[in-house]
PDB file of N, CA, C and O in Angstrom:
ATOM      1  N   UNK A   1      -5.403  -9.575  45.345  1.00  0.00           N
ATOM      2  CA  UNK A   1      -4.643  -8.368  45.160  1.00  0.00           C
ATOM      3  C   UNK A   1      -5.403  -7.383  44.272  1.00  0.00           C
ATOM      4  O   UNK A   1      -5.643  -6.228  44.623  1.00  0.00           O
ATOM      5  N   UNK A   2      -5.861  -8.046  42.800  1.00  0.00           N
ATOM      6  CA  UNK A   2      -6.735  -6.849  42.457  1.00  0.00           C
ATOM      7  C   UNK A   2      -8.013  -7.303  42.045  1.00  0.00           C
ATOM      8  O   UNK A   2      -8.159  -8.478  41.709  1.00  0.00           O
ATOM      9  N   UNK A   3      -8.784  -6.644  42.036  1.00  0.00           N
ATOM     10  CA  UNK A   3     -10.344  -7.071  41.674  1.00  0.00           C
ATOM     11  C   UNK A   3     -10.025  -7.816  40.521  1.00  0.00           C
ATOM     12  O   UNK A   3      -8.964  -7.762  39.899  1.00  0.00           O
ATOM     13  N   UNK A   4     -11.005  -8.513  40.278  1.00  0.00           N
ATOM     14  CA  UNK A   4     -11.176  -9.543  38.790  1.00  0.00           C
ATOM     15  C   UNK A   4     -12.000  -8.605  38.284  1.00  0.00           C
ATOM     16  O   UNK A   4     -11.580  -8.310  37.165  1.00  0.00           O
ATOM     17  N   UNK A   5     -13.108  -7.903  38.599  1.00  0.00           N
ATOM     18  CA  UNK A   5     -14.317  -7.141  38.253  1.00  0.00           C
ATOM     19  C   UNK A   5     -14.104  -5.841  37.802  1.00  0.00           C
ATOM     20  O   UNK A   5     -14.762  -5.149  37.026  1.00  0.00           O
ATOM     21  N   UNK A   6     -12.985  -5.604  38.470  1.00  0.00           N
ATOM     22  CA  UNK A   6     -12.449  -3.654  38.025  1.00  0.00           C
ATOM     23  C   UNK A   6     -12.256  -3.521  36.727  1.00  0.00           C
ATOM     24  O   UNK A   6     -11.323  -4.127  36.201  1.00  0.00           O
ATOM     25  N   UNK A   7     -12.980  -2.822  36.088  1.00  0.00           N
ATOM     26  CA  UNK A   7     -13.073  -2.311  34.339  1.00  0.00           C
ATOM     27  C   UNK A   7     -11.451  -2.246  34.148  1.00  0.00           C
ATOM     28  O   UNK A   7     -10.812  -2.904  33.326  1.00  0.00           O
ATOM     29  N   UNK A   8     -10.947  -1.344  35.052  1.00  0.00           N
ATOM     30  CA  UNK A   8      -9.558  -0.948  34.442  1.00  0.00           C
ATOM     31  C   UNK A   8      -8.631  -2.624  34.641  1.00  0.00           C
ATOM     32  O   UNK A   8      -7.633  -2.420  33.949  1.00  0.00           O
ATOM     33  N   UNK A   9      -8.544  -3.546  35.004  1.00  0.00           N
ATOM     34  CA  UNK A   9      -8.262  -4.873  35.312  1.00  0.00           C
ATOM     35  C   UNK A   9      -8.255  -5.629  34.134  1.00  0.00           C
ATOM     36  O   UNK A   9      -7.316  -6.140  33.524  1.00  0.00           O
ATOM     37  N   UNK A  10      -9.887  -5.608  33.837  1.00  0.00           N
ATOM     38  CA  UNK A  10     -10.096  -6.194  32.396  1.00  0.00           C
ATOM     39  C   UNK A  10      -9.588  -5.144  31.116  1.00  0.00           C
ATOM     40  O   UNK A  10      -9.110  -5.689  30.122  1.00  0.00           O
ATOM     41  N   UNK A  11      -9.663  -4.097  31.137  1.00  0.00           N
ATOM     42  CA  UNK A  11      -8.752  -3.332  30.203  1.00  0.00           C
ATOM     43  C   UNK A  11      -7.462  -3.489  29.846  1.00  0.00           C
ATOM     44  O   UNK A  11      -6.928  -3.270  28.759  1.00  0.00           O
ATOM     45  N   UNK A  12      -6.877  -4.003  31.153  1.00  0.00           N
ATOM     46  CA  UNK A  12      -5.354  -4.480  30.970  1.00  0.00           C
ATOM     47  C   UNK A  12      -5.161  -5.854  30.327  1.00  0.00           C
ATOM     48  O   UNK A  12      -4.226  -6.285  29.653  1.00  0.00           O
ATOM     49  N   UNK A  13      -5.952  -6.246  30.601  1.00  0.00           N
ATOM     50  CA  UNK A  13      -6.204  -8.064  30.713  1.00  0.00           C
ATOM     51  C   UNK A  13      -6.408  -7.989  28.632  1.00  0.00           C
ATOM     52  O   UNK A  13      -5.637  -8.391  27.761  1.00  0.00           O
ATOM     53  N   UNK A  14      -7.404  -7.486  28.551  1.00  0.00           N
ATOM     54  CA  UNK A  14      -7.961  -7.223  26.894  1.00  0.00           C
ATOM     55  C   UNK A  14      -6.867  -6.561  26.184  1.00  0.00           C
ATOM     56  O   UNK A  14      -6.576  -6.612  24.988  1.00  0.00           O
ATOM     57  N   UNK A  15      -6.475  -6.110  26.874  1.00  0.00           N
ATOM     58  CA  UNK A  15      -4.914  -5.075  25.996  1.00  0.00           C
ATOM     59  C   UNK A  15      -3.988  -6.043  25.657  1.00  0.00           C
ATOM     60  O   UNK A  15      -3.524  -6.258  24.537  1.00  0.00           O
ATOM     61  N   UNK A  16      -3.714  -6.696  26.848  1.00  0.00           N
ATOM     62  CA  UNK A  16      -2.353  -7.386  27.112  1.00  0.00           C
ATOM     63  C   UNK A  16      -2.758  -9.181  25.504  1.00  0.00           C
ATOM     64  O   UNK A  16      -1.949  -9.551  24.654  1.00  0.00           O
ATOM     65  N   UNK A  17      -4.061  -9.707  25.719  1.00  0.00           N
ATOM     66  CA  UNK A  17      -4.577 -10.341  24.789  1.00  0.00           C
ATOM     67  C   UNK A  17      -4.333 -10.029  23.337  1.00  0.00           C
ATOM     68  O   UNK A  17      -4.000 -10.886  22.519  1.00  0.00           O
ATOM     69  N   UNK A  18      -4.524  -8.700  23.050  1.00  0.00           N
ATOM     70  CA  UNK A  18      -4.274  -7.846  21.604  1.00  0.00           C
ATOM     71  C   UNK A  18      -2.523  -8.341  21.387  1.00  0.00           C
ATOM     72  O   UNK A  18      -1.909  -8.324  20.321  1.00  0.00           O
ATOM     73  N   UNK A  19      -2.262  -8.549  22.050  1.00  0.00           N
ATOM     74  CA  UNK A  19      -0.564  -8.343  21.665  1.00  0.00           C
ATOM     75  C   UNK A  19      -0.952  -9.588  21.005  1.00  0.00           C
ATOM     76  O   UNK A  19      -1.915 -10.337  21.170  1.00  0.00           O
ATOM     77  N   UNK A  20       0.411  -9.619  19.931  1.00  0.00           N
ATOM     78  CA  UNK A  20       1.190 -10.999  19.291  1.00  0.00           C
ATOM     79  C   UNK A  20       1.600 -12.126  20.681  1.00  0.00           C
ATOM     80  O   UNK A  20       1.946 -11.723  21.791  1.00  0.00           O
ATOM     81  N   UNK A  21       1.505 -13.110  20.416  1.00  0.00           N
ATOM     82  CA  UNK A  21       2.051 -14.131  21.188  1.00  0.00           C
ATOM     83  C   UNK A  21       3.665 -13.399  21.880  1.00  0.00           C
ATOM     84  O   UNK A  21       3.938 -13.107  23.044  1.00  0.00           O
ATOM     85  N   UNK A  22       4.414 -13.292  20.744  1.00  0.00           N
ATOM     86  CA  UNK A  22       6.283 -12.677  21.176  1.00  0.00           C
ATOM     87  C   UNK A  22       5.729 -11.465  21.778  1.00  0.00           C
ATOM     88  O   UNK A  22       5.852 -11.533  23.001  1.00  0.00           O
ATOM     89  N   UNK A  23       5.245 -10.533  21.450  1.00  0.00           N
ATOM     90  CA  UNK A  23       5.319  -9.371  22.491  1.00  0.00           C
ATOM     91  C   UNK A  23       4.584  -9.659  23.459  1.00  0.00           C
ATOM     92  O   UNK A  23       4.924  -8.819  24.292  1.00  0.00           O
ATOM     93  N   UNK A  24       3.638 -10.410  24.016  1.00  0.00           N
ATOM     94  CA  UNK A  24       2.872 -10.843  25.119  1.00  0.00           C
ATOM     95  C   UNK A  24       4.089 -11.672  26.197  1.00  0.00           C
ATOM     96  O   UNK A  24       4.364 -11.659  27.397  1.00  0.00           O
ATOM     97  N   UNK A  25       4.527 -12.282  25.099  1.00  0.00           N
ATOM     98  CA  UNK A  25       5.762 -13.430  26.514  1.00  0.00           C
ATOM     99  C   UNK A  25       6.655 -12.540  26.679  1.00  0.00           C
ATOM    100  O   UNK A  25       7.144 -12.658  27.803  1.00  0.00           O
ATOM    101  N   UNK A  26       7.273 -11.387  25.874  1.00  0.00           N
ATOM    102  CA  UNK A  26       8.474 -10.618  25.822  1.00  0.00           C
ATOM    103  C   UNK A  26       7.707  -9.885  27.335  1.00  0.00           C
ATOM    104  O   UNK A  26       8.006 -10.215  28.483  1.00  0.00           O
ATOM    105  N   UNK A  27       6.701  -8.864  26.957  1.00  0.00           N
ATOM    106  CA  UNK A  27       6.493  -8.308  27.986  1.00  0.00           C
ATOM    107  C   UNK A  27       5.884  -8.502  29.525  1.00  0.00           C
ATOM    108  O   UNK A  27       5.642  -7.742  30.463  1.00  0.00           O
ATOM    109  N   UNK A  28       5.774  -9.888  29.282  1.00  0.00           N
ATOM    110  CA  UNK A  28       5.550 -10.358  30.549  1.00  0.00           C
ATOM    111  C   UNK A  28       6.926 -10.776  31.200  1.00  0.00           C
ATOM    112  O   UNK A  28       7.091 -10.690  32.417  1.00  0.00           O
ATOM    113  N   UNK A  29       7.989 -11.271  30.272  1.00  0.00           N
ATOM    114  CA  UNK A  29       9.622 -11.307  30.636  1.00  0.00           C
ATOM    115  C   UNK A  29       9.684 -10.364  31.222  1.00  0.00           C
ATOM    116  O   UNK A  29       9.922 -10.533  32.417  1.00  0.00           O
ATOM    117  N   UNK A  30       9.549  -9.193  30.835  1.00  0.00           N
ATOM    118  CA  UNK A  30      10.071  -7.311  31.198  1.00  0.00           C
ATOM    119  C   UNK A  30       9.593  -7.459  32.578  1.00  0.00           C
ATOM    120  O   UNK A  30      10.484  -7.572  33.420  1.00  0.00           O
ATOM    121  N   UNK A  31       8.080  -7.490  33.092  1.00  0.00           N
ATOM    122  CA  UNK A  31       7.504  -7.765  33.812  1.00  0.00           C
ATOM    123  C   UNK A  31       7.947  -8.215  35.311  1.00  0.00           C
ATOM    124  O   UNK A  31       8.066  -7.732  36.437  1.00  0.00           O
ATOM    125  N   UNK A  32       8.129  -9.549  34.558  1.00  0.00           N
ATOM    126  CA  UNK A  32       8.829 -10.409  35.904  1.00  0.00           C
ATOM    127  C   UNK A  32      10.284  -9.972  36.444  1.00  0.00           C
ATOM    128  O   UNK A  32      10.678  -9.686  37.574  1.00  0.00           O
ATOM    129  N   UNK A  33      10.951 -10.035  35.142  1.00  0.00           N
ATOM    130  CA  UNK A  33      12.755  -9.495  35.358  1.00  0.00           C
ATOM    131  C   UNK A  33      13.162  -8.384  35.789  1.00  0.00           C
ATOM    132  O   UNK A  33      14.282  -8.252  36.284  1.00  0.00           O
ATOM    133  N   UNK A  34      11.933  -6.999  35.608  1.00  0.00           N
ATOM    134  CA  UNK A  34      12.358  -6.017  35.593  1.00  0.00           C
ATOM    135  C   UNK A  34      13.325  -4.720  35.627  1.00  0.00           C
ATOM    136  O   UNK A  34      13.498  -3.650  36.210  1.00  0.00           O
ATOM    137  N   UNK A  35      13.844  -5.565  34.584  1.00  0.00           N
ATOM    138  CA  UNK A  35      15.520  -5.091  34.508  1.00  0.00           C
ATOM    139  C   UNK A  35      15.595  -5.041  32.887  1.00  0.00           C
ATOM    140  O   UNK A  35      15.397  -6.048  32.206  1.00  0.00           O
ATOM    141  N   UNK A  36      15.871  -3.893  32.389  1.00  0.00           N
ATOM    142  CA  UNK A  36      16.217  -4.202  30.978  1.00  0.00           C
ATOM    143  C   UNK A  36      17.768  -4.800  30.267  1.00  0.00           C
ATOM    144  O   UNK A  36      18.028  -5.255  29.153  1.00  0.00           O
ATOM    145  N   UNK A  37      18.521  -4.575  31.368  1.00  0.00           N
ATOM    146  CA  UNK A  37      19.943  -5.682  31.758  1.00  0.00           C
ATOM    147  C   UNK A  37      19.830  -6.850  31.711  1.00  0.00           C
ATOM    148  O   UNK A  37      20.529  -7.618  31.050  1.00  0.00           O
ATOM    149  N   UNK A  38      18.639  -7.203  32.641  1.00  0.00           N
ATOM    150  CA  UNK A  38      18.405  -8.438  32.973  1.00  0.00           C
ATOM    151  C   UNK A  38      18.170  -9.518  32.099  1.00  0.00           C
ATOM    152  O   UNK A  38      18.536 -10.682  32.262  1.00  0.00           O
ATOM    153  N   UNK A  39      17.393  -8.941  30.955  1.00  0.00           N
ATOM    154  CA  UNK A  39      16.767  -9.412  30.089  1.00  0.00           C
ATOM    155  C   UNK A  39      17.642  -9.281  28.696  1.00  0.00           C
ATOM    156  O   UNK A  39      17.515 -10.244  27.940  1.00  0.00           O
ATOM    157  N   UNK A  40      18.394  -8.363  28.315  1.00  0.00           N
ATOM    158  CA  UNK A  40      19.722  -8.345  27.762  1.00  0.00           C
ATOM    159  C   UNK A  40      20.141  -9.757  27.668  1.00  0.00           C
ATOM    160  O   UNK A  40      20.061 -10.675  26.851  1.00  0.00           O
ATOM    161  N   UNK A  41      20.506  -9.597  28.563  1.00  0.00           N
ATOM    162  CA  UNK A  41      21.673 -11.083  28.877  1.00  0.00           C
ATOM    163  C   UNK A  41      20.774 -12.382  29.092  1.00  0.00           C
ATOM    164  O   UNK A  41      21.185 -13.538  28.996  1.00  0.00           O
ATOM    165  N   UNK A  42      19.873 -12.107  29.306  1.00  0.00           N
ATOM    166  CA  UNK A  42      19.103 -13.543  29.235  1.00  0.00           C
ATOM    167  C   UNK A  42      18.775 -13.768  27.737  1.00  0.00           C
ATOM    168  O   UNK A  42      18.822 -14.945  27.381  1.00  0.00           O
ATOM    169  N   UNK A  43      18.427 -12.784  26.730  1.00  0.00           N
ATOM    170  CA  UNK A  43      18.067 -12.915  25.341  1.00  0.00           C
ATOM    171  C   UNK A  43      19.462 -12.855  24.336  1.00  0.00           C
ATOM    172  O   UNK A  43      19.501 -13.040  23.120  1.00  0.00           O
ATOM    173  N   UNK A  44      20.518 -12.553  25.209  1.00  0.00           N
ATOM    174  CA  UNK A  44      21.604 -12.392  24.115  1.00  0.00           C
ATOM    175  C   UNK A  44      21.798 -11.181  23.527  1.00  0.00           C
ATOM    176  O   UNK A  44      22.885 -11.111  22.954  1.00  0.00           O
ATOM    177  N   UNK A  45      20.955  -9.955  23.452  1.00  0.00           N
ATOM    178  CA  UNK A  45      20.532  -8.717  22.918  1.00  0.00           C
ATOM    179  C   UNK A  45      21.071  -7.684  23.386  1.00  0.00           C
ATOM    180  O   UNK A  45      21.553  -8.056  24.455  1.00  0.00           O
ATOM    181  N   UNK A  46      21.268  -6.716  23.262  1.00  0.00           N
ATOM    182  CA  UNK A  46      21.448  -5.462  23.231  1.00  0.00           C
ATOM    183  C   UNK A  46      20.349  -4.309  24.151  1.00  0.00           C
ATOM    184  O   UNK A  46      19.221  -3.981  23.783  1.00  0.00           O
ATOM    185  N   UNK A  47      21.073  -3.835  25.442  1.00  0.00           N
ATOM    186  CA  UNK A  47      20.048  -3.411  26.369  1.00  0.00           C
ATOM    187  C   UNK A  47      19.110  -2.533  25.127  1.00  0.00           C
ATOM    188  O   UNK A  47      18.102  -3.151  24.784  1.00  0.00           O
ATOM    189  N   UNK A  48      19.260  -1.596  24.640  1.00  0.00           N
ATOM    190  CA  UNK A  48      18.909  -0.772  23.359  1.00  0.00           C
ATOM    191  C   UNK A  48      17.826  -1.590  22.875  1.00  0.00           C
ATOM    192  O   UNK A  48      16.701  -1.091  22.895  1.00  0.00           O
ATOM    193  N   UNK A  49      17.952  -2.561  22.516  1.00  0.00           N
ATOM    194  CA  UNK A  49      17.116  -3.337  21.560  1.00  0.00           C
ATOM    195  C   UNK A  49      16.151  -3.968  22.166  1.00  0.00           C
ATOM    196  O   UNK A  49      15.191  -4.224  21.439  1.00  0.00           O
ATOM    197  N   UNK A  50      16.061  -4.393  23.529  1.00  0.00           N
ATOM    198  CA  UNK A  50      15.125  -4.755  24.535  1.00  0.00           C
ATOM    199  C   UNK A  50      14.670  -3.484  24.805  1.00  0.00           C
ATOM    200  O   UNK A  50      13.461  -3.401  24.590  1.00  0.00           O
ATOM    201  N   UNK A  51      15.306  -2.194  25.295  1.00  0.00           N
ATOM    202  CA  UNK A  51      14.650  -1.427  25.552  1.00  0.00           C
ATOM    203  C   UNK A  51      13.325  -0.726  24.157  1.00  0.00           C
ATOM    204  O   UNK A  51      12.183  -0.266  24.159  1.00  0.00           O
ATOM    205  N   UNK A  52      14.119  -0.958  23.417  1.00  0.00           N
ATOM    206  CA  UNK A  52      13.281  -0.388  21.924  1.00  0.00           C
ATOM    207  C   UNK A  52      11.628  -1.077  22.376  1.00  0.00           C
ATOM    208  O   UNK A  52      10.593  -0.593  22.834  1.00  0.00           O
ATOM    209  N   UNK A  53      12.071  -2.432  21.960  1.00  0.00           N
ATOM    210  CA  UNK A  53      10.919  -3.333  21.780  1.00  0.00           C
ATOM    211  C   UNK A  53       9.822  -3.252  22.975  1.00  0.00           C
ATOM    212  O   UNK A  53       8.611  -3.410  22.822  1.00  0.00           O
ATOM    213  N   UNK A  54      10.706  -2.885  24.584  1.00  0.00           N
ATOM    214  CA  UNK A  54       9.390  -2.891  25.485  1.00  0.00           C
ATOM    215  C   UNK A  54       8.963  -1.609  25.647  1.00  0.00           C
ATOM    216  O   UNK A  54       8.445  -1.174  26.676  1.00  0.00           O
ATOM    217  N   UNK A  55       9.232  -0.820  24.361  1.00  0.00           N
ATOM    218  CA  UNK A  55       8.859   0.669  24.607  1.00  0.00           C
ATOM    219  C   UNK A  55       7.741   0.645  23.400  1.00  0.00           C
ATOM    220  O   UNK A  55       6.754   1.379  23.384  1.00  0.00           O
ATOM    221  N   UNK A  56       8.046  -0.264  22.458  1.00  0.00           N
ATOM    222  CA  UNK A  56       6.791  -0.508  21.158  1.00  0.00           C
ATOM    223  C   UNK A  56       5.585  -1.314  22.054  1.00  0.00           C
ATOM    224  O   UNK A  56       4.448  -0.842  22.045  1.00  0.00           O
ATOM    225  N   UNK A  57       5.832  -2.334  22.691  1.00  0.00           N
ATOM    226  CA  UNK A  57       4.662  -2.869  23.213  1.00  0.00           C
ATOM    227  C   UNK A  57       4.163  -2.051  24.398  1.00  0.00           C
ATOM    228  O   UNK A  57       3.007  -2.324  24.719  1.00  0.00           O
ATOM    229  N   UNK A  58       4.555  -1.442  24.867  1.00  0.00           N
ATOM    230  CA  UNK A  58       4.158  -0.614  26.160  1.00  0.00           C
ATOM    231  C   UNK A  58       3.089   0.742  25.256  1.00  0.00           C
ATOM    232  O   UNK A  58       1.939   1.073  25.544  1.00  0.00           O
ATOM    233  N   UNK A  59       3.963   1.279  24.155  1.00  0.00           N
ATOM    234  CA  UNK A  59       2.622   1.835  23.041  1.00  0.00           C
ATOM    235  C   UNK A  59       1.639   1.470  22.409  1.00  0.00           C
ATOM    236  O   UNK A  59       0.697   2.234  22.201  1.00  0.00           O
ATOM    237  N   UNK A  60       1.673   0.092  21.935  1.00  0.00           N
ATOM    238  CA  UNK A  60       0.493  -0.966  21.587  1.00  0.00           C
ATOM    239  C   UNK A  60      -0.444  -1.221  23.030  1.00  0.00           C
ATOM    240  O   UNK A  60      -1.603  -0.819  23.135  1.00  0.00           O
ATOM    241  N   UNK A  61      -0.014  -1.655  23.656  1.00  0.00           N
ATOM    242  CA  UNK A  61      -0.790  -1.636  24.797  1.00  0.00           C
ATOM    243  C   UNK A  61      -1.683  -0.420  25.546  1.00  0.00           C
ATOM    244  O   UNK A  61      -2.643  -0.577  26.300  1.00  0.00           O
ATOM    245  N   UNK A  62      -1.291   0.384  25.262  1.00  0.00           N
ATOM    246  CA  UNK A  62      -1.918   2.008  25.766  1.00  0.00           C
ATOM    247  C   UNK A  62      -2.777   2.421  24.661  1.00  0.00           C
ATOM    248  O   UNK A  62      -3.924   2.820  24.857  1.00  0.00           O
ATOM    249  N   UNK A  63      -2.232   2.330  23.471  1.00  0.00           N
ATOM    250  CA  UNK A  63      -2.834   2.718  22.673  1.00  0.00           C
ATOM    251  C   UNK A  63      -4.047   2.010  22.364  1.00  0.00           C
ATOM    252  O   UNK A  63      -5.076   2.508  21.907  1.00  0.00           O
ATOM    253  N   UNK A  64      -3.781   0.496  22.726  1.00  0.00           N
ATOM    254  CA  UNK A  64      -5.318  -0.093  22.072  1.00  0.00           C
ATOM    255  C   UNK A  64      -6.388  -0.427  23.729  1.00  0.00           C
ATOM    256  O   UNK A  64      -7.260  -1.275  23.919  1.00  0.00           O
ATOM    257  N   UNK A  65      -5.938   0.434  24.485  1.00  0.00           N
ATOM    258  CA  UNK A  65      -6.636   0.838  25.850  1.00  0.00           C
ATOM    259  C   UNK A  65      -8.012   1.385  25.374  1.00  0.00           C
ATOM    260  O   UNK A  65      -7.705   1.818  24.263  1.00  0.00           O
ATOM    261  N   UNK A  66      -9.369   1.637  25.533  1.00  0.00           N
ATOM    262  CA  UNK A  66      -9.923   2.321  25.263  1.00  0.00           C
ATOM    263  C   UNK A  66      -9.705   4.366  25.758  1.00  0.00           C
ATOM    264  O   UNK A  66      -9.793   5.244  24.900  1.00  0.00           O
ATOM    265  N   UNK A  67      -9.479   4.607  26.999  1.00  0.00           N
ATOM    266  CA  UNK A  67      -9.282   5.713  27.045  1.00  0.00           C
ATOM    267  C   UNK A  67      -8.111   6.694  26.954  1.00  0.00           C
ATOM    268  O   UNK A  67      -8.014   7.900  27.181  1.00  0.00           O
ATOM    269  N   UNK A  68      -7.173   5.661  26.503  1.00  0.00           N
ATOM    270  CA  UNK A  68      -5.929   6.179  25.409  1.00  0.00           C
ATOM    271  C   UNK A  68      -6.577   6.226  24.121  1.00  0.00           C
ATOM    272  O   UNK A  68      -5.762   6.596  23.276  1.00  0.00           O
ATOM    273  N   UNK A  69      -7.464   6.049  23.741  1.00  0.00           N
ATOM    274  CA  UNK A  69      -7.552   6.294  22.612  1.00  0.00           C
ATOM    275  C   UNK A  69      -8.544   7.502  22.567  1.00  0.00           C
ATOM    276  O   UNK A  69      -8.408   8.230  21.584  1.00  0.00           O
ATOM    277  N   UNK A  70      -9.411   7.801  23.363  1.00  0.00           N
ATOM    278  CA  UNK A  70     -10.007   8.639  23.506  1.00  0.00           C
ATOM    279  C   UNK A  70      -9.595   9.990  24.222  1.00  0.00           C
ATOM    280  O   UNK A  70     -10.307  10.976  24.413  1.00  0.00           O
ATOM    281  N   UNK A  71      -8.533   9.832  24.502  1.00  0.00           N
ATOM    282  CA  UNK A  71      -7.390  10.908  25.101  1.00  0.00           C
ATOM    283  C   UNK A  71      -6.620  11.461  23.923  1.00  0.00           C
ATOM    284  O   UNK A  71      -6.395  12.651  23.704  1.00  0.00           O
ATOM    285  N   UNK A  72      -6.215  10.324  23.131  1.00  0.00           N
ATOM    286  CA  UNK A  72      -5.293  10.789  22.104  1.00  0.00           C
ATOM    287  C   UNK A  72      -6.716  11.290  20.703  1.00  0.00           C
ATOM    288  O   UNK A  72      -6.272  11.981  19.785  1.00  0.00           O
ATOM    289  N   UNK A  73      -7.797  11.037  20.651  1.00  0.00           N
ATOM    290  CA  UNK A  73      -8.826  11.991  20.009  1.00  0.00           C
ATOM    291  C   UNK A  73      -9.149  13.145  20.143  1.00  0.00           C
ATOM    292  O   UNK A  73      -9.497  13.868  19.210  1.00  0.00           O
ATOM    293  N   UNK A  74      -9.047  13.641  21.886  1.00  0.00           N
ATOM    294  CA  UNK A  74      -9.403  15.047  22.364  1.00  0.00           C
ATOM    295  C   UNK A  74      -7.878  16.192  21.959  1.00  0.00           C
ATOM    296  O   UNK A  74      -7.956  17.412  22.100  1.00  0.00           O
ATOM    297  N   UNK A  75      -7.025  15.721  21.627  1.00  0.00           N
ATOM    298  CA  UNK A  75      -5.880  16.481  21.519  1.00  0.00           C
ATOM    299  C   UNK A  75      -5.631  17.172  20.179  1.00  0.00           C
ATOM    300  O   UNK A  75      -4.627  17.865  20.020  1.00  0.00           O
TER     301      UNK A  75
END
């Protein structure tokens, strides 16, 4: 499905590594479930509070991208 070799592949791959262990399994939960309901009720939580958290790792992840960071330099 996608190259192993594609820079942007391993960028995701190296990003997704940077996370903490909990935000790595959290957002691979998000991932699979893709439902922030879904995941609510599977964690016991508050759609709000799932949504918070996969909106912090979805910024950690971009941000420690290399050309998010070099995007957010030119501005």
């Amino acid at each position: 499905m996608f190259d192993e070799d594609d820079a942007r592949v391993r960028r995701c791959k190296d990003a997704l590594r940077r996370l903490s262990d909990a935000d790595r399994r959290l957002f691979i939960l998000y991932a699979e479930s893709g439902s922030v309901r879904k995941m609510s009720q599977m964690l016991g939580v508050s759609k709000s509070t799932v949504q918070n958290r996969v909106t912090e790792i979805r910024r950690k992840i971009i941000e420690s991208m290399p050309q998010a960071r070099k995007n957010k330099e030119n501005k």
